[in-house]
C-alpha positions as CSV (number, residue, x, y, z in Angstrom):
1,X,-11.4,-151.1,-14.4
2,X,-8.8,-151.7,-11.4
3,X,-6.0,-149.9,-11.5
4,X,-3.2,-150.7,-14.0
5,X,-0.8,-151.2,-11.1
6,X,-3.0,-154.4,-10.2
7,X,-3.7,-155.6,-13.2
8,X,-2.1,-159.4,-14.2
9,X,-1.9,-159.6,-17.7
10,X,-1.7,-163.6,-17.0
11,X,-6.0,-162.9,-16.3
12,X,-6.4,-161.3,-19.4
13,X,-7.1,-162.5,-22.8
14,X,-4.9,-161.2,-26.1
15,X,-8.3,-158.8,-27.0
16,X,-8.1,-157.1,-23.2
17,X,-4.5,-157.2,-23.0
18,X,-4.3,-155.3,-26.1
19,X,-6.9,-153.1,-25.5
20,X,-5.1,-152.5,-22.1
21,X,-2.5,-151.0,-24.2
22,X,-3.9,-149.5,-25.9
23,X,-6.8,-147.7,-23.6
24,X,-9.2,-148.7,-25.7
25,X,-11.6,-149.1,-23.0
26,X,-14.2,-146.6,-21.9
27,X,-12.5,-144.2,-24.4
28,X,-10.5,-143.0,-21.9
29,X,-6.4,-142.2,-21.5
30,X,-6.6,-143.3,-18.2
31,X,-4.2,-146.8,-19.0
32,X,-2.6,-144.7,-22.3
33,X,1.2,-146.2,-22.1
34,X,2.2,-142.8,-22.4
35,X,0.4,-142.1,-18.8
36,X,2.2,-145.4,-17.8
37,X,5.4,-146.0,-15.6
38,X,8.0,-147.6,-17.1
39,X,8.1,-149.9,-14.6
40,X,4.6,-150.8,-14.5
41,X,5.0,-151.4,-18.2
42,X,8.0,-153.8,-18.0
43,X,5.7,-156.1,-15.3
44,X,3.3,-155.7,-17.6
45,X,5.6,-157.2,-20.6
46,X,7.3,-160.1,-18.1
47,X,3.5,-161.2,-17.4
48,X,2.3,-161.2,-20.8
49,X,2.1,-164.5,-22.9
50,X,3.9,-164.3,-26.6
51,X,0.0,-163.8,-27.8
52,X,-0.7,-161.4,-25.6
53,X,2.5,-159.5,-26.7
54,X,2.2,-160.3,-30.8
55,X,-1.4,-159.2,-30.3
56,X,-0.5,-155.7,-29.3
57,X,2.5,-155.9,-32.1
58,X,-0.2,-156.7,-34.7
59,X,-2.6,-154.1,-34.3
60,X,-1.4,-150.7,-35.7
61,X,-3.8,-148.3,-33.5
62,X,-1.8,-149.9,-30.4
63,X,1.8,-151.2,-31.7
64,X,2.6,-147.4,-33.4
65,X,1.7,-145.6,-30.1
66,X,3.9,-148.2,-28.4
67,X,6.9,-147.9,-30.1
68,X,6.4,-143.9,-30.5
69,X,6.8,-143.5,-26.4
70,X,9.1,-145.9,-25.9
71,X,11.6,-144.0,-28.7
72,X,10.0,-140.9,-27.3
73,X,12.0,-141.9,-23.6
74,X,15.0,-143.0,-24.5
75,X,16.5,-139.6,-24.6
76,X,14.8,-139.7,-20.7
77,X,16.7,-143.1,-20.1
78,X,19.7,-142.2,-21.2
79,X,22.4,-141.7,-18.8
80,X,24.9,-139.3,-20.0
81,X,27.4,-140.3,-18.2
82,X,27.8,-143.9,-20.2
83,X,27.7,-141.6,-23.6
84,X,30.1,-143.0,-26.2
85,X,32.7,-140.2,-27.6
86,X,32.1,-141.1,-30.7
87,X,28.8,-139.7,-32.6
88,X,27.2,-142.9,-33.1
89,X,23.5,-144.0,-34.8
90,X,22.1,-146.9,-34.0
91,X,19.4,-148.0,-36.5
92,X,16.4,-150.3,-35.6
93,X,14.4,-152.6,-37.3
94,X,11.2,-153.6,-35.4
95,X,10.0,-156.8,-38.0
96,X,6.6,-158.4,-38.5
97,X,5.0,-155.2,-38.0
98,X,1.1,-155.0,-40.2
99,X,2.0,-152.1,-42.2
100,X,6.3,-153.5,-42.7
101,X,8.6,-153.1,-40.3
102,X,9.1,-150.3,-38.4
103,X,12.1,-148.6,-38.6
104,X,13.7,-146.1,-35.9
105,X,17.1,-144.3,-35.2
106,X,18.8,-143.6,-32.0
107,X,21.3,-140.8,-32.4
108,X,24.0,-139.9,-30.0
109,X,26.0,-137.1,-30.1
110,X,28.0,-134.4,-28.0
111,X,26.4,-136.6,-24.8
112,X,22.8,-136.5,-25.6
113,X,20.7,-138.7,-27.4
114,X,17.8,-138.2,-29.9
115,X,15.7,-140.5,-31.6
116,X,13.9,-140.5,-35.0
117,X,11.8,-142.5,-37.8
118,X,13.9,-141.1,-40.1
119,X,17.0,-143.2,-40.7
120,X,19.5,-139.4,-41.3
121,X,22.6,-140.8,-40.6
122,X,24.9,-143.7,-41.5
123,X,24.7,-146.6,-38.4
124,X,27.6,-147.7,-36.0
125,X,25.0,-150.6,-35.7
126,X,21.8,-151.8,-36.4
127,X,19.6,-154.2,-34.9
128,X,16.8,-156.6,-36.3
129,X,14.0,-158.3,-33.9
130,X,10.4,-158.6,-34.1
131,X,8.1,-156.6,-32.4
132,X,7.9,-159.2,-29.5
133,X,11.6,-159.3,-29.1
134,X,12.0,-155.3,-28.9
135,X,9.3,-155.2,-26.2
136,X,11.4,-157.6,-24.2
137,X,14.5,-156.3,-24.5
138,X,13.9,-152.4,-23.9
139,X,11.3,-153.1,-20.8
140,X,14.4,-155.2,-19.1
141,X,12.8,-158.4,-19.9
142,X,15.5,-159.9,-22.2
143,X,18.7,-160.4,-22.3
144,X,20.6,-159.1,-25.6
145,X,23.2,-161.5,-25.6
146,X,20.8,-164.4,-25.5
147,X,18.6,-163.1,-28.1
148,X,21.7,-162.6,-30.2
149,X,22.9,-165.9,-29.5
150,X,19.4,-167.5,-30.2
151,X,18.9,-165.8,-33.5
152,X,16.2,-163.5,-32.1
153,X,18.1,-160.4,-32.5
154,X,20.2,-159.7,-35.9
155,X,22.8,-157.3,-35.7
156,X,24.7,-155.3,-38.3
157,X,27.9,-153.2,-37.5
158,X,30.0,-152.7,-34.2
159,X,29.0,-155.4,-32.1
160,X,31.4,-153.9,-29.2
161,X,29.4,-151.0,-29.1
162,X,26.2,-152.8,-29.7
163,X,26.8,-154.7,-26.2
164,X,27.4,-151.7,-24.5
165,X,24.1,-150.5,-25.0
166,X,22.1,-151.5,-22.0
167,X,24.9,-149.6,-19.7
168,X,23.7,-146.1,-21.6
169,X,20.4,-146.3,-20.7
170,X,17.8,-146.9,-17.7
171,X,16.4,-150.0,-18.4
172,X,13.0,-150.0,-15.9
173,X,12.6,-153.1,-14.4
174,X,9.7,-155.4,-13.2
């Protein structure tokens, strides 16, 4: 297998992509996206089809792992520095997901930020998108103000704050 810093997705089909992923092949971690750069995972995302993307998002052995490091860095990505002063929860709903949606919560408090699948406190806001959508937005590949304004993104609560929330974190780039 080349190495994943090579890789075009665009040569793959929806089966390898996934199993890229999710490091199905030769049973090793050696491609595990917990292994992976975030910025090697956001070209990764940009290069993917929708297919590709909702193939990954569809299969629970990948999509859980997925969405368990990318919550797992946030507290990584978060720049302290942009912290609200307020203690503030920000509840997700990642939609379309084959077990339900998958529900998350960012908490940020006293400057640092946690994250959770348990829902513990009430939300300043919360945000609705499909599993496709989240990928987008939280590898850099998406703009939050278009997907609100498109209907891909639902959002619940203090839209102010909810706009701020790219400037608290590192969002990798491709």
């Amino acid at each position: 297998m080349a190495e994943i810093d090579d890789i075009d997705p665009r040569t793959l089909s929806r089966e390898e992509f996934t199993r890229l992923l999710g490091s199905v092949q030769g049973g090793g971690d050696e491609n595990h996206v917990a292994d992976m750069d975030p910025q090697v995972f956001a070209r990764l995302i940009k290069l993917a089809s929708s297919d590709q993307i909702d193939g990954v998002m569809a299969d629970p052995a990948v999509r859980t792992p997925v969405l368990e490091e990318i919550f797992r860095r946030m507290a990584d990505q978060f720049r302290t520095d942009k912290a609200p002063r307020k203690d503030s929860a920000i509840h997700w709903r990642i939609t379309g997901g084959p077990d339900g949606d998958d529900l998350y919560e960012t908490w940020i408090a006293g400057g640092e930020c946690s994250t959770s699948r348990d829902q513990a406190h009430e939300p300043r806001t919360t945000l609705a998108m499909s599993g496709e959508q989240f990928l987008k937005l939280v590898s850099g590949n998406s703009s939050p103000t278009m997907m609100f304004t498109t209907r891909k993104l639902k959002l619940d609560g203090d839209i102010g704050f909810a706009a701020n929330l790219t400037n608290m974190f590192d969002i990798p780039k491709a």
